[in-house]
Structures are given as structure tokens and as C-alpha cells.
N, C-alpha and C positions, 0 to 999 in steps of 0.2 A: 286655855293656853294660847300661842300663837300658830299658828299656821305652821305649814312646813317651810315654804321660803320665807318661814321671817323669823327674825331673833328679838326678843326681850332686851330693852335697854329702860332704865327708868322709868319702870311701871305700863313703857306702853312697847307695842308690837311694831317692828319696821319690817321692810325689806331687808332680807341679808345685805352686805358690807358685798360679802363675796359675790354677790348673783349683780349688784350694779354696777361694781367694777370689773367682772370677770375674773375677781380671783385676786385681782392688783393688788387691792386695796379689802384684805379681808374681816380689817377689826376696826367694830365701830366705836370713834373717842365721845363722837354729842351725835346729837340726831342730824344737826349738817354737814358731819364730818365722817370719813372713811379715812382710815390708814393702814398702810402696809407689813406695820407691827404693834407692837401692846404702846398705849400712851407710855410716854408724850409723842406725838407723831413729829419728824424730825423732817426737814428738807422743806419745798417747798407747801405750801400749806394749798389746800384743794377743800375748800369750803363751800357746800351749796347753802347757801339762807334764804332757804326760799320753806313758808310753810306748804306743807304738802305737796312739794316738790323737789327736784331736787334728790337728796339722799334721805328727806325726810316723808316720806311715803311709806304703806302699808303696803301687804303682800298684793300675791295675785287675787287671792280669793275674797279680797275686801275692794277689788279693784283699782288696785295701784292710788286709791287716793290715801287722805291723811291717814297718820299712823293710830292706831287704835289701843285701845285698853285689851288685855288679856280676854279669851274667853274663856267663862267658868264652866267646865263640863265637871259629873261626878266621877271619882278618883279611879273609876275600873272604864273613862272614858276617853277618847282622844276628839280632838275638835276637826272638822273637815269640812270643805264646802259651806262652810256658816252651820252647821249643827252639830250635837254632840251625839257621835256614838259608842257603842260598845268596841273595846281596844282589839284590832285585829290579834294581837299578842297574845293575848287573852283568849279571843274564839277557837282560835288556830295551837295552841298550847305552845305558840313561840315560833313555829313552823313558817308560819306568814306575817309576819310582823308588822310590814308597815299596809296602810289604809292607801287605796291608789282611785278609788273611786266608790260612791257610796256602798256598794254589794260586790266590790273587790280588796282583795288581801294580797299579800306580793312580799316574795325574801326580799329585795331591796326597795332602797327609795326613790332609784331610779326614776325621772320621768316617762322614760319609755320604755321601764316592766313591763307592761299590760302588751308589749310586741314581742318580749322574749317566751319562747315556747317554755311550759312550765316551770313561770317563776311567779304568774299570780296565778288566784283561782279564783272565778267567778261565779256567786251565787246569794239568790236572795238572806240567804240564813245571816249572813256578815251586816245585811241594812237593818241594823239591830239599836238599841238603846242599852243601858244597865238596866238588867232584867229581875233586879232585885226588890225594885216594887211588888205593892200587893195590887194594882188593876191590870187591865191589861196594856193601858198606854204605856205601862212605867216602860213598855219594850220597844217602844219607838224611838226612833229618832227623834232626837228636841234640840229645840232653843236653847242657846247657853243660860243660865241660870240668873238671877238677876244678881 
């Protein structure tokens, strides 16, 4: 899948609408365009045409360059920092849902969870893979899949 700052638009992974315009401009119409509501964007037109720049960029974790293909992690996985682990939602039985750092879990999505006094938990058990293999790797963290 995509990252957390980034949204799925035709096939590939950008930057949220919302996180480059601040909210302005939260829906994306094409990969150079941001608009303030659902197509047809209306008023003055704000187009960047620029590849891999512009509004056409990937998240943070890809490093703000070109927009990227999904990443394929297995379905009990979520993708983070470029690997695929085991779903905090999943370890945590819903408790800790979202992923904040590899071997942290956190009730929000917050970026700055990991500073609110118990709202993540920290511990190796979470820098896990889908543990449903039969070696020992299958419990690793991995590459997205090809």
C-alpha cells in the first residue's frame, strides 16, 4: 500500500492533497493538480506540471521524490519505513492500531504520539513480519513483495 502521508491515485502513491496544501486544497483531480473539493476543481486553476515535483511527488518515506507504485505487503501487513510488517491492529487486538515507528504501536496517527504519555507502547514484539510462515524469517520484517 501507500505510506501514511500519501493517498493512492491511479495506480500510483503521492503525497496527500492535504499535507502540500495544508488542508487548502485536500482533493487530488490528476497527479499535478490539488483542489479544494471533489472534481471539477472550479475557480482559479493551481496546477504544478512538473514530474516529481510540484504536487506530483511521493510521501515522506520514499523521500519526497517521484510518485511510486503501491507497496505489496501480505494482507495481516501494513507497509512502513519501506518494509512490511505485522499490522499493529493485529498485535495489539485493536488497542494500538496505528504503526509510529518500527517496534511502536500508538491509538492515533498522530505524528507526535510517541510524546503523548500513554498513547504508544514501545517494544521489540511489534518489529515483527506475518508470522504465518513455516521458517523462521517468515517473522521478519520484509521487502514489499515483488
Amino acid at each position: 500500500g501507500c505510506n501514511e502521508d500519501e493517498e493512492l491515485f491511479e495506480g500510483l502513491c503521492y503525497k496527500r492533497c492535504a499535507i502540500l496544501t495544508k488542508s487548502r486544497k485536500p482533493v487530488r483531480a490528476s497527479a499535478f493538480q490539488c483542489c479544494s473539493h471533489e472534481q471539477p476543481c472550479e475557480g482559479q486553476l493551481d496546477i504544478e506540471p512538473r514530474l516529481c515535483g510540484g504536487y506530483a511527488v511521493g510521501g515522506s518515506a520514499s523521500g519526497n521524490g517521484c510518485a511510486r507504485e503501491p507497496a505489496r505487503c501480505l494482507q495481516a501487513e501494513e507497509f512502513s519505513a519501506g518494509l512490511c510488517y505485522m499490522r499493529c491492529s493485529l498485535l495489539t487486538y485493536g488497542m494500538l492500531p496505528h504503526r509510529s515507528t518500527p517496534d511502536a504501536c500508538c491509538k492515533s496517527n498522530s505524528p507526535l504520539a510517541m510524546l503523548e504519555l500513554g498513547s504508544c507502547d514501545t517494544d521489540g514484539k511489534y518489529d515483527v513480519g506475518d508470522k504465518r510462515g513455516n521458517s523462521a524469517a517468515s517473522s521478519l520484517p520484509h521487502e514489499p513483495l515483488e
